[in-house]
N, C-alpha and C positions, 0 to 999 in steps of 0.2 A: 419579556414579551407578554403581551394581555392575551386572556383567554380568550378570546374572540379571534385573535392573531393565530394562535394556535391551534384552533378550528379550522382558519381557513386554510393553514400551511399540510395541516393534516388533512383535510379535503381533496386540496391539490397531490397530497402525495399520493393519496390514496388510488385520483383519478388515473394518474400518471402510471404506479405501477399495475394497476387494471387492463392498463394498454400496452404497458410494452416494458415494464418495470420484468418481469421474469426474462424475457428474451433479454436483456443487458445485462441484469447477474449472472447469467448460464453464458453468454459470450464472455463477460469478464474472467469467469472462471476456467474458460480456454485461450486465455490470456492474450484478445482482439485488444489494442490502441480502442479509446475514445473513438478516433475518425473512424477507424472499422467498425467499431458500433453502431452510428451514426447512418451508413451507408450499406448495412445490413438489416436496420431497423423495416419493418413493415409499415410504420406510421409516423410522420414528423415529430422529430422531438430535441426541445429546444436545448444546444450545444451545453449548456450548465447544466440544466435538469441530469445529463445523459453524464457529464462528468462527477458529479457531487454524488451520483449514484455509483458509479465504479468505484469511485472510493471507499465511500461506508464497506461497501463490499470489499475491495481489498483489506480495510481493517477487520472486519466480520471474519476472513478465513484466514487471517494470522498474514496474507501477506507484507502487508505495512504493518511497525508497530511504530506509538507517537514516544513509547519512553524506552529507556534502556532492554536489550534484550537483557535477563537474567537480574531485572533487578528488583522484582517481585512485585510489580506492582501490572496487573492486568490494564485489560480496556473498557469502560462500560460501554454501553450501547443504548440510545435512544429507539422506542419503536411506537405508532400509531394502533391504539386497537379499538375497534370501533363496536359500539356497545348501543343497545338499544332500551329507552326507558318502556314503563308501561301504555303509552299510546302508541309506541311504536316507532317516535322519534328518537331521529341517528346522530349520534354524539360522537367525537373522537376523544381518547382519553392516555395523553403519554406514560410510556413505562419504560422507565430507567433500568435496564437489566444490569446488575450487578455482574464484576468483572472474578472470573475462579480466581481463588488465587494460583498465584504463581512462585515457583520456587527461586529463592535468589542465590546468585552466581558470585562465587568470591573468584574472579576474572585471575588467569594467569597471564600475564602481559608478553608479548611476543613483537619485534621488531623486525619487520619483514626486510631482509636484502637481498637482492639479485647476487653479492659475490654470495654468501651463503645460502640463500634458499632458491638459488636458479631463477628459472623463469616463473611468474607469477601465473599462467597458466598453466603451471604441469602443478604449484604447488598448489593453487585453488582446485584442481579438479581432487589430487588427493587427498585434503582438509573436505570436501564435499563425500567424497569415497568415504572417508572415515566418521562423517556426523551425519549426512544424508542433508539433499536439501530443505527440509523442514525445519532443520537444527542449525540453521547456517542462515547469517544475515549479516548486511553491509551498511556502515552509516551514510545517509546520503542528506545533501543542503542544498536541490536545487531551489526551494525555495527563499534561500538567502542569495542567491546569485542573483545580479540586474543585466548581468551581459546575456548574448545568447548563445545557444549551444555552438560546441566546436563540429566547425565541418567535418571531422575524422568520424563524425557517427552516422550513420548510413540513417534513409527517412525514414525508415518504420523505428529505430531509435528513438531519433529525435522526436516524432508524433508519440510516440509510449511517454517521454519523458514530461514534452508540452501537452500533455492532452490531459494530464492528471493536477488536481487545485492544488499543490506545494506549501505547505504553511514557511511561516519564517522560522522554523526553528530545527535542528537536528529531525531529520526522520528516518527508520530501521527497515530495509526493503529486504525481505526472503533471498538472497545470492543463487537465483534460479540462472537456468541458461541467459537469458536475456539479460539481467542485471550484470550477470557476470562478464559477459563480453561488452556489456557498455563501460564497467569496472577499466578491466582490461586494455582498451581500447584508450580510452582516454588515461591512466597511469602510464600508458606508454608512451606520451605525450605532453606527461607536466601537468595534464587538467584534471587530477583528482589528488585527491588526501583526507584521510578516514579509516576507519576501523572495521575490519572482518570480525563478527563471531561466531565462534564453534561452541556449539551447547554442551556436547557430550563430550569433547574432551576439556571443556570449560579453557579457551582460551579467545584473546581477545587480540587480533594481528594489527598491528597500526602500518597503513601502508604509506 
């Protein structure tokens, strides 16, 4: 992208979070759908704009990760910081913030079954019990999927799931209440297969 591009995207970001960019992080992080943001917002703002910004954000506070949990490699983050020369003209100037590192996980592998591990919701609540939801995350591919979602998920579901930009490739969602009963729900139905991880007991459940 030319710097000139980059000026103007930085502009536009800038203007945008000036307006209503804090009200959508602070709603994302009580974890409103896209549409509830949209329809809480005080000022129009356009459906991308309002998605492309949840996200960053959910990458920002660990909710999504793009690589493996436990495989040491973090997330950078891009950010806009607007800097002033000596006449007093406004420039924006990107800063790649380098990602902590992160500690890697030599995965115990675990093969989830109902004859031996019961029901998959008594045995996710206590793998949650025992790592806490911080330390617990699930693979998810709605982004490789072209069909749409299955009717067995109730509409604030479905809007959570469509309302977020899905890349094509494996992505790692926090196993919070919400994820987990969409988990749930659709495993009990045939429409899911993927891996739970537990951090602190370093395992890796393939459902």
């Amino acid at each position: 992208m030319a710097e000139n591009d980059y000026f103007k995207q930085a502009l536009s970001n800038f203007v945008f979070d000036m307006a209503s960019g804090g009200a959508i992080l602070h709603l994302a992080n009580q974890g409103y759908t896209v549409k509830q943001i949209i329809e809480k917002l005080d000022f129009p703002a356009p459906y991308e704009k309002v998605q492309e910004a949840v996200w960053k954000q959910l990458l920002n506070n660990g909710c999504l990760l793009l690589e493996e949990p436990g495989s040491g490699v973090g997330q950078e983050r891009a950010e806009y910081v607007m800097e002033k020369d000596s006449f007093g003209r406004r420039s924006f100037r990107k800063v790649v913030i380098k990602a902590d590192k992160v500690k890697q996980i030599h995965w115990k592998e675990v093969i989830f079954s109902r004859q031996i591990n019961g029901k998959l919701a008594d045995y996710l609540s206590k793998k949650i019990i025992a790592n806490g939801e911080e330390a617990s995350y699930v693979s998810c591919n709605f982004g490789m999927k072209t069909n749409r979602l299955p009717d067995v998920l109730d509409e604030q579901q479905k809007d959570y799931i469509s309302g977020l930009p899905w890349p094509k490739q494996k992505v790692y969602h926090k196993l919070d209440i919400r994820m987990r009963e969409i988990v749930m729900t659709l495993y009990d139905v045939g429409e899911f297969q993927g891996e739970c991880y537990f951090l602190k007991e370093q395992e890796r459940v393939i459902l």
